[in-house]
Structure formats: structure tokens, C-alpha cells
N, C-alpha and C positions, 0 to 999 in steps of 0.2 A: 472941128470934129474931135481933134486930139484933147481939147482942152473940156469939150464934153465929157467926155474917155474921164480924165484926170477927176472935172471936179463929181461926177457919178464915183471915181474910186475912191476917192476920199468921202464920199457922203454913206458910202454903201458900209462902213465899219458904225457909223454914228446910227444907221438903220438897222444895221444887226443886232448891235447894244440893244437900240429902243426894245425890238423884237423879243430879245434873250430877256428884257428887264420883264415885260409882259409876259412870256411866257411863266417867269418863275412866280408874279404875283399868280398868278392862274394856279401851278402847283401849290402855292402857297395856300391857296382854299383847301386845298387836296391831301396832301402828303402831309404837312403838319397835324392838319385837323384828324387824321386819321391814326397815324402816329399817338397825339397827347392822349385822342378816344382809346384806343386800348390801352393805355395805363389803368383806365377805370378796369377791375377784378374782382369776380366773383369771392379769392378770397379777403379782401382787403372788405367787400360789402358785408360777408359774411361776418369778419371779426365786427364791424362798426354795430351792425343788426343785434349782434348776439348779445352785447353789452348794451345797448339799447334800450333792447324791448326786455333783457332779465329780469328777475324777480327782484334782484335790488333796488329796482325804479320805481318798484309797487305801482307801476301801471301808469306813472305819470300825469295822476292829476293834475289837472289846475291849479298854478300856486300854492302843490304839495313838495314836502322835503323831496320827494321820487323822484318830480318832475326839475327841482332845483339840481341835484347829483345827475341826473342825464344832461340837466344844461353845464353843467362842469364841466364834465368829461365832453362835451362836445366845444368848449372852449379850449382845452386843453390839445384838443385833436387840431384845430386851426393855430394855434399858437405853436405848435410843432411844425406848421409849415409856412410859419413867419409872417401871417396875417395877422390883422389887428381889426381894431374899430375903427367908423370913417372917422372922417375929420369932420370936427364940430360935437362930438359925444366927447363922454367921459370914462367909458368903458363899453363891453364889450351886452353890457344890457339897456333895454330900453322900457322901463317901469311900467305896467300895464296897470293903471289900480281899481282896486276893486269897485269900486262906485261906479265906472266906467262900464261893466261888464254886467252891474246890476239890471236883470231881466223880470218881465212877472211871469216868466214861464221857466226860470232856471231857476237852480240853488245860488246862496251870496257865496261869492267866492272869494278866497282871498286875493293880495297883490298878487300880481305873478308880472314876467317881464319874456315881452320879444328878447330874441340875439343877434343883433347884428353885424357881420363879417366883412369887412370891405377889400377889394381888388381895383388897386388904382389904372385904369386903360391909358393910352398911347395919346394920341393927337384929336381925339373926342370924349378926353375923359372926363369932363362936366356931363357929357348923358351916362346913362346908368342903365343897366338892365338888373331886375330884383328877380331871381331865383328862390323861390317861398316853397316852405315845407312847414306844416304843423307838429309840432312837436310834445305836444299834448295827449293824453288821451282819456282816459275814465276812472281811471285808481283802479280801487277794493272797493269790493261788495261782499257782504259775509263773509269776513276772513279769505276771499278769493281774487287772488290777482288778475287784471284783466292786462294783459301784457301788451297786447296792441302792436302785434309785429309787424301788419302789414301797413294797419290804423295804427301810427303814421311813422312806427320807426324806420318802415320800408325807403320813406320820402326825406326823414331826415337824415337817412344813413346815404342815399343818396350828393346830396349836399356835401358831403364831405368828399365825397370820390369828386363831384365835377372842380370842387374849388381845387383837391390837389390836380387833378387834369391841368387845368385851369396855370397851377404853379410853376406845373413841371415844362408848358410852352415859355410862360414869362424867363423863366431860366435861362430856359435855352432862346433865349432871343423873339420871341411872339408875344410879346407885350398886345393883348388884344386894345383894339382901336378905345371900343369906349369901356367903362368901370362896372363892374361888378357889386353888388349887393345880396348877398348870401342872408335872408331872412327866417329865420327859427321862429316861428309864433307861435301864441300861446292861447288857449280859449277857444281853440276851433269849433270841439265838441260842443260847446255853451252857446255856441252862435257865432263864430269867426270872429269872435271879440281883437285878438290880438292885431290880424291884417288890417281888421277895421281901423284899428288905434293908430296903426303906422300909416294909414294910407290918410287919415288926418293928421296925422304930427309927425309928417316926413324927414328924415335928417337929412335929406339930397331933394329939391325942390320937387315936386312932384311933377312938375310941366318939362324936368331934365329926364324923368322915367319916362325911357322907350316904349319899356315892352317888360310884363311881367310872367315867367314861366313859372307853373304853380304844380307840384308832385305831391302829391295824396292818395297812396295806396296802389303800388306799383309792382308789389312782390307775389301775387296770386294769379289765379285763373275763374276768374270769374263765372258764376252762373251763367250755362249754356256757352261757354269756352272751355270747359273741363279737359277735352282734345286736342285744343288751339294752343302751341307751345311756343307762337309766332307773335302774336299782337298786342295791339294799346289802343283803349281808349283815347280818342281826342276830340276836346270839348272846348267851345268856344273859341277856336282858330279864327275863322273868319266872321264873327260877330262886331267887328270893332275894323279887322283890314284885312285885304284879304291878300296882304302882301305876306302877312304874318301867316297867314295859313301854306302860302304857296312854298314861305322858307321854311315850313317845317316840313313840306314833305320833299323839298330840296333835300335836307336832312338827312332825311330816312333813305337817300340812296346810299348814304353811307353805311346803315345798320341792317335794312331791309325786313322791319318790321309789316304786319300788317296793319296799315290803321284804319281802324274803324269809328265812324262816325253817328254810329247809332244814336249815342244820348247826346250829340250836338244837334238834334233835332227839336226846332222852333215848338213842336209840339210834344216831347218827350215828356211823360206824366212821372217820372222820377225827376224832375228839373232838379240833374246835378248840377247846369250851369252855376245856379242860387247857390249850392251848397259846399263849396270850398272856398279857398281863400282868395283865388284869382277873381272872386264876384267883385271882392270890394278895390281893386286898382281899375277894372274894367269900368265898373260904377265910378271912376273919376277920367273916366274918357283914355285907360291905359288899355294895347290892344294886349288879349293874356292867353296864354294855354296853359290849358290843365290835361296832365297823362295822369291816367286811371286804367286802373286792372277790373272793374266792375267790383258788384258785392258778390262773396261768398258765401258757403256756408256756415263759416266762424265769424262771421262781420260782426260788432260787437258783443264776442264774448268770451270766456277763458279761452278759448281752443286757439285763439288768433295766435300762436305762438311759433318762432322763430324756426321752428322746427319744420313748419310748415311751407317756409316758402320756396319756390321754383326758382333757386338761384341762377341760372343761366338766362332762364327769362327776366327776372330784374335787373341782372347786369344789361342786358339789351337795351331794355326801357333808360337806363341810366346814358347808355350812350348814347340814345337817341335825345333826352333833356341836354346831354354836353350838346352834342354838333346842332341843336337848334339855340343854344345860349351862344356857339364858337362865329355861326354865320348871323347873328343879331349882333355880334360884338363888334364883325368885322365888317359889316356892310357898308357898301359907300354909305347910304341914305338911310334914316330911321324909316319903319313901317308909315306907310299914309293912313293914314285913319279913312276910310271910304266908303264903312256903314255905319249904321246907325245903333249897334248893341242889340238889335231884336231879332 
């Protein structure tokens, strides 16, 4: 009996351990993720937004000087927090050319180039999660700037808050499991030309992309939410798994948005599913979600300006794209693919 006694005493420190190590991975979903999420700040959005969508970008056309000086400055912005390009590039662009882009229902466009960002992850970082924002939008039209603050600087202003989130865990020791892909595209407006481009000429296999999170116009209140200072569209969660649907609104217990699922309906005669850039990773069998603020009543036009956005509410939306990129980074298991995309 005593030696029962003995070796339970000695076992009972090596089960407490186990205990103590499992409770902290458990926090460790918790308290970190919640923690890196409010680093992302309304002001840090605002300054990214305001230089963004300004009148010095001239609106950001496709394969315009505008849109070239917004992709600077948004290099310049990750290179201050000691990110770089993946490995196997040459730099921090990915050449989109015009031939590629030629449409019979669009104008010819010139070159223009994706941006891609990379974050090297932990002990699964051959998979990748692609965090996509357009970074494009429509230039000038008679001498009038069409600024495009919501369309798309909202989504790539975005991007910079999650990657520094993102920075400021690796520092401090949360190196997430698997890698990160920070993707700027270009051509959205023209037909999602640039996602298309990456999702054929991958720099990370495409069969290593987990899961693609796709933010396109995230800073408004959309028609028929004019009151709603609470929610987000979410569009195509469970078309592809619906493990991915289930972790984003895992997510949301951290931010406690409303999500609505309106225009992820099979039948929705807006099929916004078609018309972002999460269509074309989905279309290669990658399961995506797209956050959207709906259309407004500036959607493409001068009025979309920086001025106008509901900052409190974008920061929301932003935390909620971190903590569904933080539990996709950190999950034991990639999403199961379990539908069929329809």
C-alpha cells in the first residue's frame, strides 16, 4: 500500500506538469490571440487608410504610377516590421502582364504586379494561409479622383495591421504554426485578374495553401445596415469546409461581431461569392472567406473617401480577419474540404 502511496506521489507531479502544460496551450488560443488582436488600432488603420486612398494615388489604377506609389508605401510599411519576400522570389513584386489581363470586355491594361509578403510559421510552415486584399481600384475619370477608400484601401490597409499583429506575437515568442502570405493584388476591378494570376503561378505550392482569407471592402455600413454599427458580411465560409466556417465564427467569440450570411446564399442574385478575389483560390479547391461591408451609397464613386469610413467598425472587422488567420495558423489540422464549392 505504501509503495502505492509512494509511486502515485511521485507520478502525481509528472500529471500536474502534463495538466499545467495543457492548460497553458488552452490559454495559449486565448490570452495571446486576444492580446496580439488589440494591437490592431483604429489609429494605426486610420493613418494606413488616409495615405492610401489619398489624392496622391490618383485612385489607383491598374498598372498606374498611383497604384505603383501606394504599392511603395505599402512595401515600405512591411519592411519596417522586418518582413520580406518568400523564398524562391526576387523581390517583393510579382509581375502581372498585360496580355494576361487582356479581356473583350475591359480596357488593355498595362503591366502592373501582385505584392507579396511573407511570415515564416513554426513546425508546419511549408502550409501557408494567403491573406488577399485588392489593392487596386479605378484611377481618374474627368480630371476626378475616384479614391476608393472603402474599394479596396479599407482591405489593404487592413493587411498591414494583421501582418504587424502577426509580428508583434512572433517577438514575443508565438511564432504561429504554419506561414503566412500577405497578398496585395492587382486588376480586381478588371476581373480579379491579379488573384487569378497568383493562384496559377503560385510562389508556395498551391496544394501547401490551406485556406485563403480574402478582405474587400470592410470600412462602411452598407445598404439596409445604415444602423447596424456591429457586423460583417461573410461569404463563402462553408462552400468548400465547413470546418472553415465553424473556425470563423469560433473567432468571432473573440470580437463579437454580427455575422451575416445574407449574400452567402446558393441563390443570392448579387453573386458576390463570383466577384472577389477569394473566387479564384476557391476555384482551385482552397476553402476562402471573404469579409464585406456590403455596397454603399458611394460604391464606385468620388464620394468613397477616407472620410467616410466608420472607423471603429473596421477595426472590428480587422480583428475578426486576425483571430480567423491566428486559429487557421495555429490549428492542429488544416480545414477538411467536405463540400463541393456550390
Amino acid at each position: 500500500m505504501m509503495r502505492k502511496i509512494l509511486i502515485s506521489a511521485l507520478l502525481l507531479p509528472l500529471f500536474m506538469g502534463c495538466t499545467t502544460a495543457q492548460n497553458k496551450l488552452e490559454k495559449d488560443d486565448k490570452i495571446p490571440l486576444k492580446k496580439f488582436m488589440n494591437t490592431i488600432t483604429e489609429e494605426e488603420l486610420k493613418t494606413h487608410l488616409f495615405t492610401i486612398a489619398s489624392d496622391q494615388m490618383q485612385g489607383r489604377d491598374t498598372g498606374s504610377e498611383g497604384q505603383k506609389k501606394a504599392g511603395r508605401y505599402l512595401i515600405e510599411q512591411y519592411q519596417n516590421l522586418g518582413l520580406s519576400y518568400p523564398l524562391g522570389a526576387n523581390n517583393f513584386y510579382q509581375p502581372v502582364p498585360s496580355k494576361f489581363m487582356k479581356t473583350a470586355w475591359s480596357p488593355t491594361l498595362p503591366d502592373s504586379e501582385n505584392i507579396w509578403v511573407y511570415l515564416e510559421g513554426g513546425e508546419l510552415k511549408d502550409e501557408v494561409i494567403v491573406i488577399s486584399a485588392h489593392y487596386d481600384h479605378i484611377g481618374m475619370k474627368n480630371n476626378e479622383i475616384y479614391n476608393g477608400a472603402d474599394d479596396n484601401g479599407s482591405g489593404t490597409s487592413a493587411l498591414l495591421e494583421i501582418a504587424d499583429a502577426f509580428v508583434q506575437a512572433k517577438k514575443a515568442g508565438y511564432t504561429p504554426k504554419r506561414s503566412i502570405l500577405f497578398l496585395h493584388v492587382t486588376g480586381e476591378e478588371y476581373g480579379l485578374h491579379g488573384s487569378r494570376y497568383y493562384a496559377e503561378n503560385p510562389i508556395i505550392p498551391i496544394e501547401n495553401t490551406i485556406a485563403n482569407i480574402n478582405i474587400d471592402m470592410i470600412g462602411r455600413r452598407g445598404y439596409g445596415k445604415e444602423k447596424n454599427d456591429n457586423y460583417v458580411y461573410v461569404i463563402g465560409s462553408d462552400r468548400l469546409s465547413t470546418d472553415l466556417h465553424k473556425l470563423s465564427e469560433k473567432a468571432n467569440n473573440h470580437v463579437g461581431l454580427e455575422l451575416d450570411y445574407t449574400y452567402n446564399d446558393l441563390n443570392d442574385p448579387n453573386r458576390f461569392y463570383y466577384r472577389s478575389d477569394h473566387y479564384n483560390f476557391a476555384r482551385k479547391g482552397i476553402p476562402a472567406i471573404f469579409y464585406f461591408d456590403g455596397v454603399h451609397e458611394d460604391y464606385h464613386k468620388t464620394t468613397d473617401t477616407p472620410d467616410k469610413i466608420d472607423f471603429p467598425l473596421f477595426t472590428k472587422r480587422t480583428k475578426l480577419a486576425f483571430a480567423t488567420a491566428w486559429k487557421l495558423a495555429n490549428a492542429e489540422n488544416r480545414p477538411v474540404i467536405d463540400r463541393d464549392g456550390r
